[in-house]
N, C-alpha and C positions, 0 to 999 in steps of 0.2 A: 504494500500500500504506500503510494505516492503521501511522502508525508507534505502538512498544510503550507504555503508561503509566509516566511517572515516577512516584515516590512520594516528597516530600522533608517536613521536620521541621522544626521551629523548633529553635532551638540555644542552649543558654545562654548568659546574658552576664553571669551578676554572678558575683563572686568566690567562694570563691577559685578559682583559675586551675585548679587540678590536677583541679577537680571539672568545667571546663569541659572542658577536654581528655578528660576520662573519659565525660561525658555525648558530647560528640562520638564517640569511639570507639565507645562501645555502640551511637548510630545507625549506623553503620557494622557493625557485626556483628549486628544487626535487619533488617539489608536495604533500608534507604534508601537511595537515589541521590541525594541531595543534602540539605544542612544550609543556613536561613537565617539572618542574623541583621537584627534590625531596628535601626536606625541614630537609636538617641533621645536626647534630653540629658535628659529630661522625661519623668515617665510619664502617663498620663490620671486621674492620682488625687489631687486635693488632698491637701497635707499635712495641714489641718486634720483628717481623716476618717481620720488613718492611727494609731489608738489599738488598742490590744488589746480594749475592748468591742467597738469594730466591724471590726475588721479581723484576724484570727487572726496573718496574718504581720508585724505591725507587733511583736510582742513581739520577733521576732530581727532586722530588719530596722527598723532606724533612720529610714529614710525612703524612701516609692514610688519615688525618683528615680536607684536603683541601674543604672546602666547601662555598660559598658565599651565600647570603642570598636569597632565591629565590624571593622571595616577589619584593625588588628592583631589583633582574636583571630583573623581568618583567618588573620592571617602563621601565626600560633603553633598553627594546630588542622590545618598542611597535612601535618605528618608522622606525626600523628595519625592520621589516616583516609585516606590515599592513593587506596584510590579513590571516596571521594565529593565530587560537585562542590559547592562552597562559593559562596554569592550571599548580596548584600546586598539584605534587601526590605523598603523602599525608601528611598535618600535620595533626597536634592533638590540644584537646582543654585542654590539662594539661598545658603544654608551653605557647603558649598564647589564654588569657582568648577569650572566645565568645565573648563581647563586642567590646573590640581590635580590632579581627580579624575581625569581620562585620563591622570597620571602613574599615580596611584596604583590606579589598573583594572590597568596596564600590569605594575607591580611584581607586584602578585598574582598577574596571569595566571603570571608567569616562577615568581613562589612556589611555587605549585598545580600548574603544569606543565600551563598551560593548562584548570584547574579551576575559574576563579571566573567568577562570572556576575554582572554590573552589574545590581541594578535602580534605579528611579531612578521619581520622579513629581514631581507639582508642588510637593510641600512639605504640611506642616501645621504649624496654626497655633503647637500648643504647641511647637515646634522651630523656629520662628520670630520672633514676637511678643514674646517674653518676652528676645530677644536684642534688640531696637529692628530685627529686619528684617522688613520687608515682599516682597508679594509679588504687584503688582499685574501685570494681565493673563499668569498663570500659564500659560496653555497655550503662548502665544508665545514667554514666555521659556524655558518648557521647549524648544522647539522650538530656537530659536537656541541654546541651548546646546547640545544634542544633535548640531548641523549645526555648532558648532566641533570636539565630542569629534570629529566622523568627519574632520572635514579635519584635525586633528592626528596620529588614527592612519595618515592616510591616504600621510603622507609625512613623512621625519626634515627637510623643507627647514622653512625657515620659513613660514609664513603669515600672513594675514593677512585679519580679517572684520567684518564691519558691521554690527552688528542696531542694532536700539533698545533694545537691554536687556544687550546684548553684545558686548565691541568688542578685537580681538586686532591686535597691531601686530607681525609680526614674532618671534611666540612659535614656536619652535619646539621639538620631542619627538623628540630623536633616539633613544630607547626604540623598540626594536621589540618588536609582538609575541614569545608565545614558542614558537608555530608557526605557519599558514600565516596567520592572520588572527586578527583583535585580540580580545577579549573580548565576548561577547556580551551585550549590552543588552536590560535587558527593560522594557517600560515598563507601570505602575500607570496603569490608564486605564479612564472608565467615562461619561463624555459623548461625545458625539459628536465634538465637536474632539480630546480627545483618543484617540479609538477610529482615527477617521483618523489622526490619527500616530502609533500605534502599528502601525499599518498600510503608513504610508509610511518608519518609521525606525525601529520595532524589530526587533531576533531575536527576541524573546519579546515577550508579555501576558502581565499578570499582574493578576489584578482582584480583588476580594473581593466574592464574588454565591452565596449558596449556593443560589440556584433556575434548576435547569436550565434552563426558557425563559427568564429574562432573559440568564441566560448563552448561550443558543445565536444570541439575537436579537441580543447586541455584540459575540458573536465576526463572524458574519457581515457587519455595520459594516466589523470590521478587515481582513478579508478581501476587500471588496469593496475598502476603499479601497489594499489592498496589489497587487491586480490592475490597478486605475487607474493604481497608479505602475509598471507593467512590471513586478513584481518576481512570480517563478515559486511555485508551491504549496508551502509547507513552508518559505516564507523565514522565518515567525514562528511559531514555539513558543506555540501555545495554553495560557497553564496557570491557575492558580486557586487562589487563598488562602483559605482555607477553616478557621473554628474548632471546634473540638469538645469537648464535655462530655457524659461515655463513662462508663457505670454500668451492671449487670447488666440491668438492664433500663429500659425506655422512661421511666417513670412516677418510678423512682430519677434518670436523669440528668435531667427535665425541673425536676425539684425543687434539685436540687444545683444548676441554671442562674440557678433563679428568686431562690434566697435570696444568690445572690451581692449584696453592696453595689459591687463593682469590675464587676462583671461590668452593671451598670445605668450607670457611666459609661463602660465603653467603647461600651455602646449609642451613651449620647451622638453620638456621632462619626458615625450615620449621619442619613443625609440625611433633608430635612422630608418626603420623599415615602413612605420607610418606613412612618414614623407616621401619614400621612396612609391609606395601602392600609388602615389600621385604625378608622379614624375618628376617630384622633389628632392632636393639634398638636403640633410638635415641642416641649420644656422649652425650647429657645433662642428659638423664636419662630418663626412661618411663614416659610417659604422657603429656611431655613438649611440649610448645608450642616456636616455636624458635623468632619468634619476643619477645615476652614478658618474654622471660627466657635468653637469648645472649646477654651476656655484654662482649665485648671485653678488655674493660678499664683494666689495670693492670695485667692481663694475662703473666704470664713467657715464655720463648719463647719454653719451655719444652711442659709445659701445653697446647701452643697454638696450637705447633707441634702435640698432643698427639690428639687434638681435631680433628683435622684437618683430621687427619689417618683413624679415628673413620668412616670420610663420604664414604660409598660405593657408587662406581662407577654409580650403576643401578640407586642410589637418584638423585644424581646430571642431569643424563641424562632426568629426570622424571622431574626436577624443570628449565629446558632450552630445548627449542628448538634447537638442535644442526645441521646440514645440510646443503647441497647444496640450492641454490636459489629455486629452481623447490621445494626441499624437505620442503623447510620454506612457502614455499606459497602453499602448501599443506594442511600440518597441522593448519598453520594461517585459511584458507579459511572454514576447517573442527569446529571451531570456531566459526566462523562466520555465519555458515549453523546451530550451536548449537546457536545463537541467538544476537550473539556478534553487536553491530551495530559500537560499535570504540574499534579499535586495539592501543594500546601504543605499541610500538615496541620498545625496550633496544636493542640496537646490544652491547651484550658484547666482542665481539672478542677482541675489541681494548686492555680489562682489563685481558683478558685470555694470549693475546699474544701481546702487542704492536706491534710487527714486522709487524704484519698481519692489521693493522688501515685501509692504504690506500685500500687494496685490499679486505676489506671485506663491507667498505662504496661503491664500486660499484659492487658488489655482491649483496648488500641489496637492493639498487635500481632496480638492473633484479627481483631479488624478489617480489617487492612491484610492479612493473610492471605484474608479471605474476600474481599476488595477487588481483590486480586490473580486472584483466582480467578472470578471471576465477568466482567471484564473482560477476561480471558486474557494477564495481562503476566505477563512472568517472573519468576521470584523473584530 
């Protein structure tokens, strides 16, 4: 049995606090089943470009780089909304160490009452690079990290483990769970190494693919490699990050998409082959990979203007959902029929056009309503 569609939200994270907590509640009375938040020191927007000619929210917001620690806003957002499950999407295991974070997975779950959900991938650059850390042969050492968190939850004795990139002597988590089994991990994955280990070691996937045949073709990767490793159907949560810029109609969101200047460097971040399906080069240069090659840090506002130019239209339309509510629960749903069983839904309108915030949050709700409806999950 096909289990039911999740529906979950991005979650605020910049201050003040009371509006975070309030924004948390009302996805919780909208009918989401889960809040994420993403885990950054760094936004993808040079400073340079953050002026009130090019950037509307730069007049109230002093610099892109507003970000609160998602970890404790889940402390703080769990009495808040009781029953929505709260996950982090994604950190990494270069910032903080495996050990650490299996404490502090553990603490939440006890928090939430067994509510939060780990996600975790291999890092990017701008949450990296710009601390002096690196992060060479990434899927490995995600892997060894991942195969410390499990033999830490897997007993309060002490242990002890070997990688090349990770080495535990004796660390022991006498934390237990705060029911019968530890917090579920979900792993950010979209090459084949790591589709197979999100296949051999996650509870969940979580990818960012908004076209249903790529996504049907690396679900099946993860599932092929999840039955190699013995492990039964349903061990891993299919779900799918997914952005959206949501306007009355088709031809209004594609425009609100196109004129974004933020909305052209988070492009950046995807990969040379994006650009290529268009008979584009990537702005960074062939073969890059834009998470692990996109350091905004120090960028001249020349340079960043010049990048910026570089993104073609067709990309950016290709790495967002851009449409009317009927159009967004469309393509979502088409997702979802490729195997998706939980949707994260980013409404970026608010980032693309402030003006548009109020009117695109009940936009997204008809959406998620017909989304609901057309898939058969319950409200």
């Amino acid at each position: 049995m096909t289990p039911p569609l999740e529906i979950s939200a991005a979650a605020p994270a910049r201050p003040p606090i009371d509006n975070i907590l309030a924004g948390v509640a009302r996805r919780q009375a909208q009918g989401f089943d889960a809040v994420w938040w993403a885990d950054h020191l760094l936004h993808w927007f040079p400073t340079s470009i953050w002026t009130p000619d090019l950037v509307p929210q730069a007049a109230a917001q002093v610099s892109p780089h507003v970000w609160m620690d998602p970890f404790a806003l889940i402390a703080a957002s769990a009495a808040a909304a009781p029953s929505l499950r709260f996950g982090v999407g994604v950190t990494d295991l270069v910032r903080r160490h495996p050990a650490a974070l299996a404490q502090t997975a553990l603490t939440l779950d006890h928090i939430t009452h067994g509510r939060f959900i780990l996600g975790v991938g291999t890092g990017e650059s701008l949450n990296l690079s710009p601390l002096g850390l690196t992060n060479e042969h990434p899927v490995g050492r995600l892997e060894e990290g991942l195969t410390a968190m499990r033999l830490l939850f897997g007993t309060p004795e002490e242990v002890d483990f070997d990688g090349a990139h990770i080495t535990l002597r004796g660390v022991a988590l006498g934390l237990r769970p705060f029911g019968d089994r530890p917090p579920p991990i979900w792993i950010a994955a979209h090459g084949p190494r790591g589709l197979a280990l999100a296949g051999r070691l996650g509870d969940g996937w979580l990818p960012l693919c908004p076209e249903p045949g790529a996504y049907a073709a690396m679900w099946e990767q993860v599932r092929a490699s999840a039955r190699s490793a013995g492990r039964p159907d349903g061990a891993v949560t299919p779900g799918c990050y997914t952005r959206v810029v949501i306007a009355d109609d088709d031809a209004s969101a594609q425009r609100t998409a196109l004129r974004s200047l933020l909305l052209r460097f988070i492009t950046l971040t995807a990969p040379a082959e994006a650009f290529e399906r268009h008979g584009y080069e990537h702005p960074l240069g062939a073969g890059v990979v834009g998470l692990t090659s996109f350091v905004p840090s120090g960028l001249s506002r020349e340079d960043a203007l010049r990048l910026a130019a570089g993104v073609p239209d067709s990309v950016i339309l290709d790495t967002v959902v851009a449409g009317s509510p009927t159009t967004i629960a469309v393509r979502l749903g088409k997702i979802a029929v490729a195997g998706a069983r939980h949707l994260q839904i980013v409404n970026m309108t608010p980032l693309a056009d402030p003006s548009q915030a109020a009117a695109s949050e009940r936009l997204l709700g008809e959406a998620i309503t017909d989304l609901r409806r057309a898939v058969g999950s319950p409200q």
